[in-house]
N, C-alpha and C positions, 0 to 999 in steps of 0.2 A: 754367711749362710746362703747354699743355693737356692735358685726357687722350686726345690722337688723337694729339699729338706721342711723348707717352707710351709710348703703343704703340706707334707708329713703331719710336723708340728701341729701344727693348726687343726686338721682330722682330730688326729687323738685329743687335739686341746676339745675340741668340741663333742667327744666321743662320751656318753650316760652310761653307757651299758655296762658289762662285766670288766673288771681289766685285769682282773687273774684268774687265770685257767688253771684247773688241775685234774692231769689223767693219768688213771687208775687202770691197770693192766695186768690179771692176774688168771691161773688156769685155775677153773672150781672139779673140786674132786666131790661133793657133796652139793648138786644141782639144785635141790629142790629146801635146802637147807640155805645155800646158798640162795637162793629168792627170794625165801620168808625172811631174812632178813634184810634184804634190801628191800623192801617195803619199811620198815622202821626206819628207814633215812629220810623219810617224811617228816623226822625228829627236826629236820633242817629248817623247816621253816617257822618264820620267826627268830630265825640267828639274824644278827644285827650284820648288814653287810650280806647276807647269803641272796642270788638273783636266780640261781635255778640248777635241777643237776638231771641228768637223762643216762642213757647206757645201753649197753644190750652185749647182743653174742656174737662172734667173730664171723663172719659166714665163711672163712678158708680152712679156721681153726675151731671146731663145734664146743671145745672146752674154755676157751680163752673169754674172758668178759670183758667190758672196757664200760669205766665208770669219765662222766665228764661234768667237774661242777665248775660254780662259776662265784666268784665274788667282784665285790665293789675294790678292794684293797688289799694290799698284805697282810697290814695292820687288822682288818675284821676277822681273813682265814686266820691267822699265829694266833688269835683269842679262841677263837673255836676250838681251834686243837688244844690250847692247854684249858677250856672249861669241857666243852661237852662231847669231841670225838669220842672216847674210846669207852663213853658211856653207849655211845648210839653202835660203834662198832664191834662189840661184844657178842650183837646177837651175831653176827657171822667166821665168830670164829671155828675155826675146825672147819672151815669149809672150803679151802681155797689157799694156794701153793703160790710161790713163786712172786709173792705182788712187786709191781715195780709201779712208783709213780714218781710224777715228774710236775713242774710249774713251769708258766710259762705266762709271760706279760702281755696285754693285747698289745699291739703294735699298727695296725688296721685293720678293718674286712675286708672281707673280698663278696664281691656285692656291694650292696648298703644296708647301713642301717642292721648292726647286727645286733641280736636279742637271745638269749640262753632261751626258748621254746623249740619243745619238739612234738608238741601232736599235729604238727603238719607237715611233717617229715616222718620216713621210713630208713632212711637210711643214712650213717655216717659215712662219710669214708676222711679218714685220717693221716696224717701223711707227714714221718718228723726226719726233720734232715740234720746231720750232723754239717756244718760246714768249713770251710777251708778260714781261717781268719780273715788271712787278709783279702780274702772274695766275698766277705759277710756283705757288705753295704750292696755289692754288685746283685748278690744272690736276692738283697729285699729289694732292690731296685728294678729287678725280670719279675720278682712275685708282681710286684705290683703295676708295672707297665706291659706285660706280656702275658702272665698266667691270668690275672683276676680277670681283666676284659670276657679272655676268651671261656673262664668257666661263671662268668656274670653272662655273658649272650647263650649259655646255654639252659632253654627252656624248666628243664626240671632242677636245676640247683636254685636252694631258697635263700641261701644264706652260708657266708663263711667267716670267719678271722682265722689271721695270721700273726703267730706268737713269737715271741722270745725269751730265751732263755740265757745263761752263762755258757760259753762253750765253744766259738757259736754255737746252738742249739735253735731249730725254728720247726714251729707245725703249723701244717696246712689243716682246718678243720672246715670240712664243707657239708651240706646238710642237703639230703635231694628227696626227691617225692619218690621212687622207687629206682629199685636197681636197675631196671629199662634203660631209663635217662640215662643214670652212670653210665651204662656200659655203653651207649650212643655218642656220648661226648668222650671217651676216652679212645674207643675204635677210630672216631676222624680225627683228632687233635692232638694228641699226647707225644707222639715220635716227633709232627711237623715241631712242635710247640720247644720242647725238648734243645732243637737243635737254636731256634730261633734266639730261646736264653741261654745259651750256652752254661745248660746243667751239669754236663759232665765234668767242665773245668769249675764249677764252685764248691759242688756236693763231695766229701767225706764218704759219708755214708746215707744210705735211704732208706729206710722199713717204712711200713702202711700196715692199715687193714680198714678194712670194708664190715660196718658194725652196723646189724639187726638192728633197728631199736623195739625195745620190751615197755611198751606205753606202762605197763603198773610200777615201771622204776624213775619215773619222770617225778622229779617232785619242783 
């Protein structure tokens, strides 16, 4: 084992936090329906295993929502869903098209020290890559010695992890105090940064989006 695997290990061996992600991506055709029932995902807490869940509204796409929760294990979410999801998920039926969600394992943060809290945040921005296989290890190896420093020394991001899934599949999830910040750190950095990890030859595919968050869906 090398010494970057090493430390990998070792991180997550010492990592408390959440270590499965799951987001939730849907257009709401009933806004205000769709709300009142996300409020009742407050249901959440108290689920054995459940560390926090936040969301809000797409600010590129006004209809698009994006739901983000967080557990201790697999084994706690697969219980949830077969005792109490689609009691708590009822109240928002009929209200929203198209959902797509996905899981994804922590793998590290970006920053430190990451913790499922968002009332000290405004802002998500999200970021899932599809990648080339055999560039998966090279692509977490740029996350983590070239992107996180340079969006860790930037003032307004509070906190992030970097996920994995089957695929390769990986998301970037950063958390910032307003969109100011974001858009300060991505106008100096993002093209130099880009080239430095040689994103082009790992990345498949890229989608993002940049998520409002709605503090009354924090639970």
């Amino acid at each position: 084992m090398d010494s970057v695997e090493s430390d990998r290990r070792h991180v997550v061996g010492l990592y408390h936090g959440a270590v499965l992600v799951k987001w939730i991506r849907c257009t709401v055709v009933d806004r205000r329906g769709f709300e009142r029932g996300q409020r009742k995902w407050a249901g959440l807490l108290g689920e054995p295993g459940f560390r926090g869940q936040g969301g809000g509204w797409s600010r590129t796409r006004p209809q698009v929502a994006h739901i983000f929760s967080f557990w201790e294990s697999r084994a706690f979410y697969d219980s949830f869903m077969a005792r109490s999801h689609d009691r708590l998920a009822a109240a928002q039926s009929g209200t929203h098209r198209d959902m797509q969600t996905k899981l994804f394992d922590h793998r590290f943060d970006v920053k430190t020290g990451f913790e499922p809290r968002f009332a000290d945040t405004d802002l998500v921005r999200v970021a899932h890559c599809r990648v080339h296989a055999e560039r998966a290890e090279h692509f977490a190896l740029m996350q983590e010695k070239v992107w996180n420093p340079a969006m860790a020394g930037s003032p307004g991001m509070v906190r992030g992890l970097f996920g994995e899934a089957p695929g390769p599949e990986f998301m970037v999830l950063s958390m910032w105090r307003s969109a100011a910040e974001h858009g300060k750190y991505r106008a100096e950095r993002v093209e130099r940064l880009s080239l430095r990890a040689q994103t082009e030859a790992d990345v498949a595919a890229l989608t993002g989006d940049i998520v409002e968050l709605e503090p009354s869906w924090t639970v």
